[in-house]
RODO-2510 file (C-alpha; in nm, 4 decimals, decimal comma):
residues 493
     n   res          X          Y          Z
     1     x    -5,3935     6,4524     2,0915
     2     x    -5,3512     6,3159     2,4573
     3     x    -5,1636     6,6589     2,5819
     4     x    -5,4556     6,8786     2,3855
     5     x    -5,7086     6,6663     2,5881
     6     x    -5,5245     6,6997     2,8687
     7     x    -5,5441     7,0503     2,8559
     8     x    -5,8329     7,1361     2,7429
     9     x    -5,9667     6,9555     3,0402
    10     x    -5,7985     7,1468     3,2468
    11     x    -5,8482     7,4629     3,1233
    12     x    -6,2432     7,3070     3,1644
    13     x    -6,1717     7,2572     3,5421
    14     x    -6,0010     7,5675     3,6701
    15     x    -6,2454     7,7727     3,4473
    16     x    -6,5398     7,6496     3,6464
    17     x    -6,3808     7,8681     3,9603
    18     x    -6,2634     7,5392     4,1329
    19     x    -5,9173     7,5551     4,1860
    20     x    -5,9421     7,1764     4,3531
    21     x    -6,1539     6,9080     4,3618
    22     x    -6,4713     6,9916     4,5447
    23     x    -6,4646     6,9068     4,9369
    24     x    -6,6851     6,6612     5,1671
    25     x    -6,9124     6,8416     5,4055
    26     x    -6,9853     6,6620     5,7708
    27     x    -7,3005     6,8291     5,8748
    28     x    -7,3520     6,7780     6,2610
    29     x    -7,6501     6,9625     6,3927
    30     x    -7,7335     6,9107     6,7968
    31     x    -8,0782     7,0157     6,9638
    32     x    -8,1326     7,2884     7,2189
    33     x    -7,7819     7,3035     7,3562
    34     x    -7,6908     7,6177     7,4901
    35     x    -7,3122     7,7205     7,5322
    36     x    -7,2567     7,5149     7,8207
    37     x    -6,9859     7,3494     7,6520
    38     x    -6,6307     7,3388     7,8062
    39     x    -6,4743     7,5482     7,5762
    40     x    -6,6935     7,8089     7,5666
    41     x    -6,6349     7,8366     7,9627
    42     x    -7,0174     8,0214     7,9447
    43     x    -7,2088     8,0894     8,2461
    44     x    -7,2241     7,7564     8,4409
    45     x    -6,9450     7,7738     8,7010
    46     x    -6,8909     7,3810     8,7362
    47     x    -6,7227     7,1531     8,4778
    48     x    -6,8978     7,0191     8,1583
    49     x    -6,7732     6,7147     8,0409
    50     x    -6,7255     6,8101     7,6331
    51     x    -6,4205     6,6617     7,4644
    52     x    -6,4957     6,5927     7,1765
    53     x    -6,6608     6,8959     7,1017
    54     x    -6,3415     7,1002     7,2886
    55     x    -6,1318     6,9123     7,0588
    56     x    -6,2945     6,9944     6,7773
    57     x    -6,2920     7,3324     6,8347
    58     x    -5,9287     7,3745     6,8839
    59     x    -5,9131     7,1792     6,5296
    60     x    -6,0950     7,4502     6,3604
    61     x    -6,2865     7,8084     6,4435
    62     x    -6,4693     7,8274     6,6998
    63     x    -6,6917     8,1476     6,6935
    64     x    -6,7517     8,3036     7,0429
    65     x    -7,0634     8,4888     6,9945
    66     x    -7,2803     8,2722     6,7607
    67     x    -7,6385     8,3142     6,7281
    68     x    -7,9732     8,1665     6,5538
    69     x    -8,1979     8,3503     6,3135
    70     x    -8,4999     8,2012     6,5684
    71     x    -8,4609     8,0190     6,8965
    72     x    -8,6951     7,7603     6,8402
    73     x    -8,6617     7,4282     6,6158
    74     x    -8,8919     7,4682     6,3217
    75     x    -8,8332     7,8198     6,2211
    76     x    -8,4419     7,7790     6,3126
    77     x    -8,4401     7,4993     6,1030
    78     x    -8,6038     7,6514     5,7596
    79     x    -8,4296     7,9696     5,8034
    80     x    -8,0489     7,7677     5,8629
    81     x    -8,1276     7,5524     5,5333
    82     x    -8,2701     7,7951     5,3398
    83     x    -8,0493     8,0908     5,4186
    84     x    -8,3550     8,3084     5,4113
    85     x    -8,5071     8,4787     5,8009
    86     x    -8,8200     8,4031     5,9457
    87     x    -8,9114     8,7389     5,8089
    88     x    -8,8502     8,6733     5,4444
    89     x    -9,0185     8,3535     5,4786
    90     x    -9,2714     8,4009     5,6932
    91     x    -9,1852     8,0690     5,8965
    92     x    -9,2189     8,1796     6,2631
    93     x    -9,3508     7,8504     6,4756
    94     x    -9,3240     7,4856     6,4342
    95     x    -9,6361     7,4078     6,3215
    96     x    -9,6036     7,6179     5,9621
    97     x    -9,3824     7,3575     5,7414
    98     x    -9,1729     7,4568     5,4397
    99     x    -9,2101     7,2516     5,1494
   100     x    -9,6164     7,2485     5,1792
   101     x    -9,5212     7,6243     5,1127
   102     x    -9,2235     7,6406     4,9735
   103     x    -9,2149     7,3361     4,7120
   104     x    -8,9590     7,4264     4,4727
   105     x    -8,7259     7,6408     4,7153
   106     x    -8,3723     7,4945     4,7326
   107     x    -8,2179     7,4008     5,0080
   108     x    -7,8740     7,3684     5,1661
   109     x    -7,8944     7,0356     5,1041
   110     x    -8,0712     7,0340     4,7770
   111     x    -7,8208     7,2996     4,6363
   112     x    -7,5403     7,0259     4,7007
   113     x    -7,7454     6,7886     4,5230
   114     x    -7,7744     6,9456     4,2233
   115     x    -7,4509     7,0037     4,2039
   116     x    -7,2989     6,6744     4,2061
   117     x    -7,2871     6,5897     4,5395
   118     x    -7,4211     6,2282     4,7372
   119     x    -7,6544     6,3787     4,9750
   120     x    -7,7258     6,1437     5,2868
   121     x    -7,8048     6,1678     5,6489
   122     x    -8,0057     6,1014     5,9648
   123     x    -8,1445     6,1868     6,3007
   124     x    -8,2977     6,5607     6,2662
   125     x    -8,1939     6,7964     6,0130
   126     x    -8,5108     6,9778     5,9639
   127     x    -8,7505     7,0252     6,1936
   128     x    -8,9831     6,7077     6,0761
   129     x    -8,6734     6,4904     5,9413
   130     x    -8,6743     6,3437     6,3288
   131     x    -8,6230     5,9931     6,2311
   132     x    -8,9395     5,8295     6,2524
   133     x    -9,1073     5,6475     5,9511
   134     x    -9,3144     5,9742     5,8243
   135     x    -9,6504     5,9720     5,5925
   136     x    -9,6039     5,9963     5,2321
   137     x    -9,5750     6,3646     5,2313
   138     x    -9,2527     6,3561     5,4122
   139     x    -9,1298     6,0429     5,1863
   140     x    -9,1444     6,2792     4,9381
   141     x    -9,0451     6,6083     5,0721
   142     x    -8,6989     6,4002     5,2002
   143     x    -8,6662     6,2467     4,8496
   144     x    -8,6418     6,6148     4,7205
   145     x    -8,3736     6,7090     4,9084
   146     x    -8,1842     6,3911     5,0322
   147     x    -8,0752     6,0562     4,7944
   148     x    -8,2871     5,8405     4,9900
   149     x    -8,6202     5,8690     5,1763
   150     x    -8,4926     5,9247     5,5634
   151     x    -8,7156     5,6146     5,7130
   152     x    -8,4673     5,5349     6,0085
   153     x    -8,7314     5,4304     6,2806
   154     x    -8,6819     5,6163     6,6247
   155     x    -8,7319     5,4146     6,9294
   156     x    -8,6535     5,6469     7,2108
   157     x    -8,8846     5,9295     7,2342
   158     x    -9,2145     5,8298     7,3814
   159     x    -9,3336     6,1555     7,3237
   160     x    -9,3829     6,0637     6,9096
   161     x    -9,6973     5,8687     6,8272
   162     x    -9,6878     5,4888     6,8136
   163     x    -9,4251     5,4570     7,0439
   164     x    -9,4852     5,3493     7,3931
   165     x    -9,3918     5,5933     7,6911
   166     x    -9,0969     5,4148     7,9185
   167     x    -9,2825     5,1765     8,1713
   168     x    -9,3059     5,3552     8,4716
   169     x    -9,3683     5,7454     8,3377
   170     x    -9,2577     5,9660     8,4046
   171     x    -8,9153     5,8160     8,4838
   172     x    -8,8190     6,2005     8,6722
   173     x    -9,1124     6,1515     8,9309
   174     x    -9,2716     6,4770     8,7971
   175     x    -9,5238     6,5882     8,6030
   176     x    -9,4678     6,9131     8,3851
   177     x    -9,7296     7,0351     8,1095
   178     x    -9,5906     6,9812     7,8335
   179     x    -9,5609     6,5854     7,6811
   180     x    -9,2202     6,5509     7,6298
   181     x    -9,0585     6,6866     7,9374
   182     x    -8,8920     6,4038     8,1295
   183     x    -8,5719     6,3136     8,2508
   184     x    -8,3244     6,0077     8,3737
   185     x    -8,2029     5,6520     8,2231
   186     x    -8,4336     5,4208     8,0265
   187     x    -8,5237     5,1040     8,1097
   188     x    -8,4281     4,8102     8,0194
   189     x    -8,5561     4,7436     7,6604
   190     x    -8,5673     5,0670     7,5359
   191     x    -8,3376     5,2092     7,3003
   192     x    -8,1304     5,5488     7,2508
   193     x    -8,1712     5,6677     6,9264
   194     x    -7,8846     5,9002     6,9119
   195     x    -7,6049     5,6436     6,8823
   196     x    -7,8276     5,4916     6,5615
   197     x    -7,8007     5,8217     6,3968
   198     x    -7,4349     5,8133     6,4733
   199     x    -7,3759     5,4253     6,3521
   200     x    -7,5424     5,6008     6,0460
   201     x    -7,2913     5,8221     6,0116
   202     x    -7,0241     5,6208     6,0927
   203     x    -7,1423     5,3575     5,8409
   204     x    -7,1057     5,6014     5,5804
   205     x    -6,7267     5,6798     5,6444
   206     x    -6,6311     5,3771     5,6541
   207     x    -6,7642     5,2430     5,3657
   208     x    -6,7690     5,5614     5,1165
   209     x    -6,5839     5,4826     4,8044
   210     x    -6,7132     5,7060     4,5209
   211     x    -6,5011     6,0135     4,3976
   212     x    -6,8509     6,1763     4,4033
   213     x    -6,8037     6,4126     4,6637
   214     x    -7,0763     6,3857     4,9778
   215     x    -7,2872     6,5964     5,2039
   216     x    -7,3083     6,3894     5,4646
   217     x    -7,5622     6,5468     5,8095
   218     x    -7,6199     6,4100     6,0912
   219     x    -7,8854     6,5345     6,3832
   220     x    -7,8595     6,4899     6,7446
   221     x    -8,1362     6,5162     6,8826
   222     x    -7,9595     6,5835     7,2707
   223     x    -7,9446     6,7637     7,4462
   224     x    -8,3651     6,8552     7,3446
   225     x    -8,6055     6,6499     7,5726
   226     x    -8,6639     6,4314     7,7490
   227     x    -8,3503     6,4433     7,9023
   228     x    -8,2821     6,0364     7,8426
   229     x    -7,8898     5,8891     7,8666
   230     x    -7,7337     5,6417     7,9655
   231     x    -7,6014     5,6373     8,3747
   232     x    -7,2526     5,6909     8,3175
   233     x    -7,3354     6,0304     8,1592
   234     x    -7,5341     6,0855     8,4824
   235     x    -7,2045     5,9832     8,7200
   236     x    -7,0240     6,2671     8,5514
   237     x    -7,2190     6,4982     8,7169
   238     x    -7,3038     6,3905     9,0853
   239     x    -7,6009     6,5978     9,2061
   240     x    -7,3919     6,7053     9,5113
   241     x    -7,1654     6,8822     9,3107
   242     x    -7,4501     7,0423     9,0490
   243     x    -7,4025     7,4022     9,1099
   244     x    -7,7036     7,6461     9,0067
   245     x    -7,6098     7,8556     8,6920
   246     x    -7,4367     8,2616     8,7393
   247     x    -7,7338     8,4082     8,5426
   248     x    -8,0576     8,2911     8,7844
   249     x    -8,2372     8,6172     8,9571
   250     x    -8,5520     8,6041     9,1189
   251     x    -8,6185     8,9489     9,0301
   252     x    -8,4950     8,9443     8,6807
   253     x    -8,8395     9,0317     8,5210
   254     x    -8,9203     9,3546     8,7435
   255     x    -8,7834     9,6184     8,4630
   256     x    -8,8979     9,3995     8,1833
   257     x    -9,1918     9,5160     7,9342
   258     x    -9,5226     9,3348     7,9489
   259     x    -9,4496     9,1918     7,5602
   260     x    -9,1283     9,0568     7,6642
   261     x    -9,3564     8,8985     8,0448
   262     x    -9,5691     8,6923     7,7897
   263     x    -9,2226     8,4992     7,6171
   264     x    -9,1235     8,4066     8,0070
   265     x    -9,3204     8,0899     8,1234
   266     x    -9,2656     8,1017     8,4652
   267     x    -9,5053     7,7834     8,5344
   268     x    -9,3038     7,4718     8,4812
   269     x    -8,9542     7,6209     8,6219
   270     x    -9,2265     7,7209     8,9307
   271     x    -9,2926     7,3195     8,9561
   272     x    -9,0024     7,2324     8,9214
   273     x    -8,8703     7,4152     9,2446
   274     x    -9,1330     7,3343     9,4573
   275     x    -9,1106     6,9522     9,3870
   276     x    -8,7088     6,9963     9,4883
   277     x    -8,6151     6,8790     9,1386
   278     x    -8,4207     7,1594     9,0283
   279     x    -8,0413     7,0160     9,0620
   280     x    -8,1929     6,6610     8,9173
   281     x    -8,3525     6,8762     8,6288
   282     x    -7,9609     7,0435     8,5249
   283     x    -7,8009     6,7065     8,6054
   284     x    -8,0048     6,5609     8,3232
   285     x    -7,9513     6,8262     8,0525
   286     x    -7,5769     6,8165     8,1409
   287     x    -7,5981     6,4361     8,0969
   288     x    -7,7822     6,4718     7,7483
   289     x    -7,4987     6,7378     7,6442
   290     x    -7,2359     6,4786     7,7519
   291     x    -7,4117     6,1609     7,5716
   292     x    -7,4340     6,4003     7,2711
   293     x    -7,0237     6,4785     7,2719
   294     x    -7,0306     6,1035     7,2876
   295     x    -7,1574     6,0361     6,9882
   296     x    -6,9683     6,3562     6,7919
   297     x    -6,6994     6,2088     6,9547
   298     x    -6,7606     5,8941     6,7524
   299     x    -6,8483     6,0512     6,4433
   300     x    -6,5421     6,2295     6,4373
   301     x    -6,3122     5,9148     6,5536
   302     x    -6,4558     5,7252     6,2204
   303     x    -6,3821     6,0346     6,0100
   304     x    -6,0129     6,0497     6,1301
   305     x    -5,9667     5,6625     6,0532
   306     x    -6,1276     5,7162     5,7029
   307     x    -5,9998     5,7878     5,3753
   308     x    -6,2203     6,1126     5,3580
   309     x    -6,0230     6,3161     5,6572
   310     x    -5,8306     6,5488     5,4398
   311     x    -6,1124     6,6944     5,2183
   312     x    -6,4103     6,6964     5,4577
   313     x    -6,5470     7,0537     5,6243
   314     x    -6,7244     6,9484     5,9238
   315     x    -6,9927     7,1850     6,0812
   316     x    -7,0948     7,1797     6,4395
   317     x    -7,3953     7,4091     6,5289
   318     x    -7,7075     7,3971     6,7598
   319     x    -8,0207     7,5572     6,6428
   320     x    -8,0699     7,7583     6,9888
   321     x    -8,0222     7,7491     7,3651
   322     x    -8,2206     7,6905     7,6705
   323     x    -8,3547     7,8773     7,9462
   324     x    -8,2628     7,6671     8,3044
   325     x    -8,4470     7,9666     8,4997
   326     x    -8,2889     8,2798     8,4070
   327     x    -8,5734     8,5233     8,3547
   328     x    -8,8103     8,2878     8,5352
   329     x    -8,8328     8,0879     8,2048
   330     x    -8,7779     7,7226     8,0894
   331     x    -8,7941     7,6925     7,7757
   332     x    -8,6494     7,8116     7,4535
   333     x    -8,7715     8,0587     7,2391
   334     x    -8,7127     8,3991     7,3639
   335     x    -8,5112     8,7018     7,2448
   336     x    -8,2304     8,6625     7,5652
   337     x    -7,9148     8,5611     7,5366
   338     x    -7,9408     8,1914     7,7035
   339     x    -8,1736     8,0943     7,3987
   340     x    -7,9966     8,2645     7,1177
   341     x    -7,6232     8,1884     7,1825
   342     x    -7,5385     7,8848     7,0578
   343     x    -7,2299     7,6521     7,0284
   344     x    -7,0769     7,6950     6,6567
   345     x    -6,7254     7,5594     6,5207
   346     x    -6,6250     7,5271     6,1563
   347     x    -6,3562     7,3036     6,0891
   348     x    -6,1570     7,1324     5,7696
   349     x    -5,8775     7,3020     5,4823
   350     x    -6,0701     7,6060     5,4886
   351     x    -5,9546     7,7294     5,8225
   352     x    -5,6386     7,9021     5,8777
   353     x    -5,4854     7,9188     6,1491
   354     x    -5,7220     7,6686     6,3450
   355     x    -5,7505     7,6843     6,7198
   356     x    -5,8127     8,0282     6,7182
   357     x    -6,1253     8,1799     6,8033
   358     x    -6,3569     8,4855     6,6609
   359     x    -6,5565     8,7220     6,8911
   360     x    -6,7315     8,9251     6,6167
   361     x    -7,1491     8,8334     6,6262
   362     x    -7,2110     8,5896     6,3664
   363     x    -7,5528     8,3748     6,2692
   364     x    -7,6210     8,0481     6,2065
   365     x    -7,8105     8,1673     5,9020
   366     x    -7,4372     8,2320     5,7262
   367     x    -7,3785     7,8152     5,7220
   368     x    -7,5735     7,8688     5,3452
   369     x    -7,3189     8,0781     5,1694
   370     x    -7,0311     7,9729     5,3642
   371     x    -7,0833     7,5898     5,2741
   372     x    -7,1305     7,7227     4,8627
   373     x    -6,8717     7,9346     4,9128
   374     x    -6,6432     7,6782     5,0661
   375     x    -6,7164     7,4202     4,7970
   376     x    -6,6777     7,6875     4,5099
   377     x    -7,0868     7,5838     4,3785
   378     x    -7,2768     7,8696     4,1978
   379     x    -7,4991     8,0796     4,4455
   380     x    -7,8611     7,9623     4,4310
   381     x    -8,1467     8,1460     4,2680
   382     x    -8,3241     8,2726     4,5126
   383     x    -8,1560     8,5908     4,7851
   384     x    -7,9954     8,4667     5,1156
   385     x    -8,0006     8,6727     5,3687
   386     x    -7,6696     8,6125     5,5880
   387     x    -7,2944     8,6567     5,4171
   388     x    -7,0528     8,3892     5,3849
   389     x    -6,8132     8,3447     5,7130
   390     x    -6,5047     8,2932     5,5010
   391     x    -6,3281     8,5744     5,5231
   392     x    -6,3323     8,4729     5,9380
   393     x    -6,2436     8,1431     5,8502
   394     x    -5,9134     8,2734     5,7045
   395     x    -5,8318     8,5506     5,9250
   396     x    -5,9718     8,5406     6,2841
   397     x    -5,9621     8,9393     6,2812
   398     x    -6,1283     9,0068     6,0318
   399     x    -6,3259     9,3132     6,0285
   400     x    -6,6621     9,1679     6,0485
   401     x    -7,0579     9,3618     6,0635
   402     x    -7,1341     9,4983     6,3800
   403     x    -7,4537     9,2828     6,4492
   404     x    -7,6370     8,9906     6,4064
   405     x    -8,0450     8,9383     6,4379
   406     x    -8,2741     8,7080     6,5827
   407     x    -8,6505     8,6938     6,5480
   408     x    -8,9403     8,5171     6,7187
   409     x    -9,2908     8,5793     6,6272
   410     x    -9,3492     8,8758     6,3135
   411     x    -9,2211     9,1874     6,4311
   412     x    -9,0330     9,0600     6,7422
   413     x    -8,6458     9,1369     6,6996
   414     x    -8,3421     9,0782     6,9068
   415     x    -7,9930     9,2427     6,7913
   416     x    -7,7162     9,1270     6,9123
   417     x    -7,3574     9,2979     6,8691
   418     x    -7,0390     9,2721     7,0523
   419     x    -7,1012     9,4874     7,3493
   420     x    -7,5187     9,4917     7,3387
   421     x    -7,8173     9,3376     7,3210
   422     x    -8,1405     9,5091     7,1750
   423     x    -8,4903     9,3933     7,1925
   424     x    -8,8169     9,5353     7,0309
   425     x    -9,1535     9,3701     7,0332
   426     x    -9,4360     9,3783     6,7729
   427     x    -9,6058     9,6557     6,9786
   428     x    -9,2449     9,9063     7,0102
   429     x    -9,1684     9,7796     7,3736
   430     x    -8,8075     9,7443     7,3999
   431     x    -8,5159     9,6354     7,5565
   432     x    -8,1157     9,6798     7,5831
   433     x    -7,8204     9,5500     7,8103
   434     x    -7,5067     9,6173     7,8213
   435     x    -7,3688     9,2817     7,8096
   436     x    -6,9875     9,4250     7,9204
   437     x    -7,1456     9,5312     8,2632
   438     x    -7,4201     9,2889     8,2653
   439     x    -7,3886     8,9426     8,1147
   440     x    -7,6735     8,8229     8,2634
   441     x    -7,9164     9,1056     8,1086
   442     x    -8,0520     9,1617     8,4541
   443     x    -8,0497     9,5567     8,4416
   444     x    -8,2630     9,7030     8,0993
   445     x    -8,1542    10,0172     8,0035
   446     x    -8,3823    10,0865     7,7159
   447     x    -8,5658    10,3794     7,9038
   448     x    -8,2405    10,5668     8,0148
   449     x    -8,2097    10,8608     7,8242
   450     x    -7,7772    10,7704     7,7469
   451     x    -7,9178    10,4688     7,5723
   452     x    -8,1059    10,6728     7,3026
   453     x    -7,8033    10,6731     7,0232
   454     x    -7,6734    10,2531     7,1129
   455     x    -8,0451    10,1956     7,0346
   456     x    -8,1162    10,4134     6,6953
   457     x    -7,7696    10,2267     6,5797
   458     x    -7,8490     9,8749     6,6503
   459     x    -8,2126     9,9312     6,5566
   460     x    -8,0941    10,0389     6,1916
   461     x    -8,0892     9,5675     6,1927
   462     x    -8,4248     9,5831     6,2259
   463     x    -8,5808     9,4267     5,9207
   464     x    -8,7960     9,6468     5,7200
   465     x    -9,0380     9,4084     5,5652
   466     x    -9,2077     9,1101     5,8059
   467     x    -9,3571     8,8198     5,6012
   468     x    -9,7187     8,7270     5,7109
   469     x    -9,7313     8,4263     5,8489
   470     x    -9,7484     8,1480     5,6171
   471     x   -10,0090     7,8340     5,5704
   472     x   -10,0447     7,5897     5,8999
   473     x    -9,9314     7,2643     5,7944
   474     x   -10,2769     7,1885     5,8871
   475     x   -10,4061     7,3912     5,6303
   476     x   -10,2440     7,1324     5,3451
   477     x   -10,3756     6,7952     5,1359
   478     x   -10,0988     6,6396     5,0636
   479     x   -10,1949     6,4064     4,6887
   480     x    -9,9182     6,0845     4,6700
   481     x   -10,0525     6,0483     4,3107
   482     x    -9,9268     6,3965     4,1770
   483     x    -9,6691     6,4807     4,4894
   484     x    -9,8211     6,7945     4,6073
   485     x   -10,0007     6,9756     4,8358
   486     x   -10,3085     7,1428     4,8492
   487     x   -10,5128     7,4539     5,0461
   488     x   -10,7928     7,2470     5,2320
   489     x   -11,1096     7,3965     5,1530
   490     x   -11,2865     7,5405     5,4550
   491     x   -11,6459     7,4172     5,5749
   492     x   -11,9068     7,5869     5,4781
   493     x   -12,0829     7,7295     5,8033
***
């Protein structure tokens, strides 16, 4: 009776398409970090102080030419967890929130839940999952897709209400438009909340015992502003040695079409020059991408010492880059390179032959299928729009698609291949570079008659259908009674 049993669980086991017991996943998400990380030897011609994250790529794959589905936080976000584009979902600024509109989608995180994993986490995973104790809405939103309701207090951005701004402020000496832009080391009293999110993390390995397997994120929220660490970050990079990145040109806007004028924002990286700050400025964000090694650096020192190092896939991505000039811009969320490219490394059984790296365009919107395809789940019920990256993960040369997308507002479009980068706005303006020739995208070739066939090819990305956009999360009444939101009724005039 014992060997029948036996065997009939077996046969139970392996005919659920698992072939072993279903692995851990180590979720580590960072904030506006471009590839300015050592490995990646991008466009910055000085060292970047990035061990941990060097090390981890030469455990694993690190992919090359890695881009987001939208290069700015709230859109990235939804479209990353959901596996579904801005376009599909119609999620194309920060302000439009996904579960007021989206309430019974399921998530990357809520797919692992309902299949049997312990779903846990902290620091920012979605967009509005920053940390800070949220209303009841978000209570409930988190308890959807997490095991427990999020509330880790932040204490270090003064840019959230209810917590004070850093006594004197701005700490950088300078005044830029928007709130949250401010550099240099807090003062005494205040706290860094990154290293909390990490002790989080930590915690957890250390103390995980259940045979119930775990999703387990974790959200740094450095190198995204202000650009607070600690001083011994700043000492890594003394200013006298800050050297101004390969890609700045003054003139780097002169052939560009009026649609793609209107993403630049010329105004802050303006002040920024005239009040001499500009070297202070990078030594700051390289400081904040040091201090956020640091703490994957941690992370990934308690998962080595656990029991849990074997059978845990650990993800490292950023959801987009950073502009530090290059087309007069400083900010995020344009259709260029610097904001698009992001750091990305996969890492864990999965990957053979680790160390080795993959050129061929991939998204950030594949981390969906890849993570159910790693962990053998069933696919969820509604389309994603990215395959999985497994096939890459076992064989580096792999013959992979030709392109990847990324969009910004509805009907804006960047495609990205090996070789070129293609741009068209809402209106038909367009762009294209030649990235062999022209890394820096400082010459657009999108009028020259040769560049006619390169464009109808990497065009054919385009999507075909654009999602209005969706509800404001202004536009919501969120009822704790009943757990769900509600169109406000407008005024009458």
């Amino acid at each position: 009776m014992l060997r029948l049993l036996f065997i009939s669980l077996a046969l139970s086991f392996f005919s659920s398409g698992r072939s072993k017991p279903p692995t851990n996943i180590l979720f580590l998400a960072v904030d506006d970090m471009r590839t300015w990380v050592n490995c990646l030897k991008d466009d910055y011609p000085g060292r970047i102080h990035t061990p941990n994250i060097d090390q981890l790529a030469e455990s694993g794959r690190l992919f090359t030419n890695a881009h987001v589905p939208a290069s700015k936080c709230g859109p990235c976000r939804a479209s990353v967890l959901t596996g579904q584009l801005p376009s599909t979902l119609g999620i194309y600024g920060n302000n439009q929130w996904l579960r007021p509109n989206y309430p019974k989608l399921i998530t990357l995180p809520n797919h692992f839940k309902m299949n049997g994993y312990h779903v846990v986490g902290a620091g920012k995973i979605f967009h509005h999952t920053a940390g800070f104790t949220p209303p009841d809405e978000w209570h409930h939103f988190q308890k959807i897709d997490w095991e427990d309701p999020w509330d880790r207090p932040i204490s270090t951005y003064p840019f959230q209400r209810k917590i004070p701004r850093p006594d004197p402020h701005p700490i950088s000496g300078i005044k830029i438009s928007r709130h949250e832009f401010d550099w240099g080391t807090l003062p005494k009293g205040y706290q860094y909340h990154d290293p909390k999110s990490a002790d989080y993390a930590i915690d957890f390995l250390k103390s995980y015992k259940s045979k119930k397997p775990f999703f387990l994120a974790c959200g740094i929220f450095r190198p995204h502003c202000p650009w607070y660490a600690p001083k011994e970050f700043f000492d890594l990079y003394p200013l006298e040695e800050i050297q101004k990145p390969a890609g700045l040109n003054a003139n780097d806007l002169i052939d560009i079409p009026d649609s793609g004028k209107e993403t630049a924002e010329p105004k802050d990286y303006r002040k920024i020059i005239e009040a001499g700050k500009y070297k202070e400025s990078l030594q700051a964000y390289l400081a904040s991408i040091s201090f956020a090694d640091f703490q994957i650096g941690r992370i990934m020192k308690a998962l080595k010492s656990s029991s849990h190092s074997e059978d845990t896939t650990i993800i490292f991505w950023s959801d987009h880059g950073w502009h530090h000039g290059e087309k007069n811009h400083w900010h995020k969320w344009t259709l260029w390179e610097d904001a698009t490219h992001i750091p990305f490394i996969i890492a864990g059984q999965c990957v053979l032959k680790p160390g080795t790296s993959v050129d061929s365009p991939v998204s950030a919107l594949s981390l969906y299928p890849t993570l159910v395809e790693i962990c053998q789940l069933p696919e969820p019920k509604h389309s994603l729009d990215e395959d999985s990256l497994l096939p890459l993960l076992k064989d580096p040369t792999y013959k992979w698609k030709e392109a990847v997308i990324t969009q910004r507002q509805q009907g804006e479009c960047a495609v990205r291949s090996r070789t070129h980068r293609f741009i068209q706005y809402a209106n038909g303006d367009k762009e294209l570079y030649d990235l062999t020739t022209d890394p820096h995208e400082w010459q657009n070739l999108a009028k020259k008659p040769s560049s006619k066939s390169i464009i109808a090819k990497l065009a054919s990305y385009l999507p075909k259908k654009w999602k209005d956009p969706v509800q404001k999360k202004s536009a919501f009444l969120f009822d704790p009674k009943s757990y769900t939101w509600t169109i406000r009724k407008k005024k009458m005039q």
